[in-house]
N, C-alpha and C positions, 0 to 999 in steps of 0.2 A: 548921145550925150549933149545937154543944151551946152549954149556958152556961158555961163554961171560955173558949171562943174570943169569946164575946160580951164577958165581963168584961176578955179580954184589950185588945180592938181599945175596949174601953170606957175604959181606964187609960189608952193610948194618944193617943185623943182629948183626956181631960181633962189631958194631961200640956203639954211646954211645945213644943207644935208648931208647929214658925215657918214661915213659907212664903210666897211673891208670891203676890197678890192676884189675879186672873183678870181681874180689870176695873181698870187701871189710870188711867182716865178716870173722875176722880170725879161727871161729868154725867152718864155712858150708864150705864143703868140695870141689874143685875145679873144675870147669867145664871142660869136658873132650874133646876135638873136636879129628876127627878121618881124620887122613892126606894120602885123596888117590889119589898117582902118581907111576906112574912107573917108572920115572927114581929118581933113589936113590939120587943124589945133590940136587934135588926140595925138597923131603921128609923132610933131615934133614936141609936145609934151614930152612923150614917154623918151624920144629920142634923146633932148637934152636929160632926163632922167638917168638910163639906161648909160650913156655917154658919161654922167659923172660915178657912176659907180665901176667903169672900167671897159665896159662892154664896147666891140664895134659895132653898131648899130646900122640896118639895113631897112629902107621905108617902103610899101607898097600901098599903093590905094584901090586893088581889088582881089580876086581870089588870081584873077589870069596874071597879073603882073606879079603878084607874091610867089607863082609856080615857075614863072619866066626867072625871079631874080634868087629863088633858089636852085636851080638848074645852074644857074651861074655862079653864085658864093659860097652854094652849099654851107648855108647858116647850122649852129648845132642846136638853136631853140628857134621857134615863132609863138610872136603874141599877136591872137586873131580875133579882130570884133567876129562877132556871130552874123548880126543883120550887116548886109550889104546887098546891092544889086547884082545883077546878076549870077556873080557865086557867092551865095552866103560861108557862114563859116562851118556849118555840117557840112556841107558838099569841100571845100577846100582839106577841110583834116585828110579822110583819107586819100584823096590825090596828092597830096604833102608827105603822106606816109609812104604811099606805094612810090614814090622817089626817094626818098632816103627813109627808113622802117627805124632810123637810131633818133629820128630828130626830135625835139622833147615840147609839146606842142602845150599853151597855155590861152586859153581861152577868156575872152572879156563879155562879158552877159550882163545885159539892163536887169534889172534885178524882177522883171515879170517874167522872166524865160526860163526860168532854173531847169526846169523840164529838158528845156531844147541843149544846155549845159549837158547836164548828165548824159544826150544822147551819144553828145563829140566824146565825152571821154567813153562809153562804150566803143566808139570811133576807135578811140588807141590817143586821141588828149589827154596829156598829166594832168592837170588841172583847170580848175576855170573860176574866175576871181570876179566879182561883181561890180557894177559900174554904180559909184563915182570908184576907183580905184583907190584903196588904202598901197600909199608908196612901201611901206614896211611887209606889208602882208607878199607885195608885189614880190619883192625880193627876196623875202624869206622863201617863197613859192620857185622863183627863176634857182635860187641855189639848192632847192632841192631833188628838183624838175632834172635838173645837171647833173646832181650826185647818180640819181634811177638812171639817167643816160648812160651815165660810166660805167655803172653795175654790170647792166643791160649788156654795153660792149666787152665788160672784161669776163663777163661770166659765157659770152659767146666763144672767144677766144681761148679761155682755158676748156671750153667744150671743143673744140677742132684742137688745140693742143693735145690733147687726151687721145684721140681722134686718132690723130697721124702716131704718139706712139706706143698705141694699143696695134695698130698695123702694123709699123717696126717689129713690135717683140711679137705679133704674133707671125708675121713673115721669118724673121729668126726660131722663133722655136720651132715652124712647119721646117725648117732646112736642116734644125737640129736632127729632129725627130728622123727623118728620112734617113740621115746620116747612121742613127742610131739604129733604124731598121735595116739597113743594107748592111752594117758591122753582125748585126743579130741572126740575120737571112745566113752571111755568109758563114759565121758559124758554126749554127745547126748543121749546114751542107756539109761542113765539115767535119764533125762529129761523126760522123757515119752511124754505128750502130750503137751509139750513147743510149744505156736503159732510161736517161732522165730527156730523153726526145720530146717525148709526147708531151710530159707535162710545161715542157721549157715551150712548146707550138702553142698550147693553149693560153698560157701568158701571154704571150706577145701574140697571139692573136684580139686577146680582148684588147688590152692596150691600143693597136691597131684599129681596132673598130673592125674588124674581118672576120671570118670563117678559119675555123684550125683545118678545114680544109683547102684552101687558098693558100693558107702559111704551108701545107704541108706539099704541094705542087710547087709551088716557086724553091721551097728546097730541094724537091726532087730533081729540078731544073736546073737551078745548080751546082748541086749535087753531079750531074750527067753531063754537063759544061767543065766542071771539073777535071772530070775522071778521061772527057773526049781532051782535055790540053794536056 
């Protein structure tokens, strides 16, 4: 971005931009996004931007230092120029993702690149906003980028909720069942020569998942455990 476009989106910021807060909970502590460009006017543009709309704001100037200061702040969004030297912004997404897979990644692209755009979001980028940056677009994009993060985490979570107590009830009902097998076994054994044996074996052998031959030796077994106490 020349410095025309820097001083524009520069004027912009320090002008009288009003806008809802991202964090309307003045307890829960501020969402962090992580501002990666290499030329230093973009950076603290967006930074005094980002800064008056609520955000803690984090600055790197290449792909190695934005992975260094996520390691360390673990930011929940980054905004990443595309072109940079030696790690552009295709190569940082998914090294960005494969350290944290929840972070909501927004891309900035000279408007001849659209192509290389679309690749990052195949990448697992939410978005990607074209350079000179519209401030309204920016944030309508960062609060929505947020909202799919949240989704994303709550809908993982009620997935391992579900998880653990599908295992609960079905570890209870295997302890049931067995319970209800060994009342059932010891029954029959005791029945001795009840005319309704055979068909009461085949039940609860289906039930079981087993052979009415299998059901019909462990009553015989018990049956003879029985008879020897």
């Amino acid at each position: 971005m020349g410095a025309r476009s820097i001083a524009r989106l520069a004027r912009v910021v320090e002008g009288t931009y009003v806008s809802a807060m991202p964090n309307p909970d003045p307890q829960s502590p501020p969402t962090t996004v992580l501002v990666v460009d290499d030329e230093d006017g973009i950076r603290q543009a967006l930074d005094r931007f980002l800064t008056r709309l609520g955000y803690r704001v984090l600055q790197a100037a290449s792909g190695a230092e934005a992975l260094d200061r996520q390691a360390a702040e673990q930011p929940q969004m980054m905004l990443s120029d595309i072109r940079m030297p030696n790690m552009s912004g295709v190569e940082l997404v998914p090294k960005a993702l494969a350290a944290d897979s929840d972070l909501a990644i927004i891309m900035l692209t000279a408007i001849d690149e659209p192509r290389t755009a679309i690749e990052c979001l195949k990448l697992g980028a939410y978005d990607y906003l074209i350079k000179p940056v519209d401030l309204d677009e920016l944030e309508m994009s960062l609060q929505a980028g947020l909202r799919q993060r949240q989704l994303e985490i709550d809908r993982r979570e009620l997935e391992q909720w579900l998880a653990r107590e599908v295992a609960v009830r079905t570890r209870d009902l295997e302890e049931r069942t067995t319970v209800v097998e060994d009342v059932a076994l010891t029954a029959l054994a005791a029945a001795g020569d009840w005319p309704g044996a055979s068909d009461a074996i085949e039940k609860l052998a289906k039930e079981l998942g087993t052979s009415p031959d299998d059901v019909t030796r462990e009553v015989r077994k018990r049956r003879g455990a029985g008879g020897a106490g």
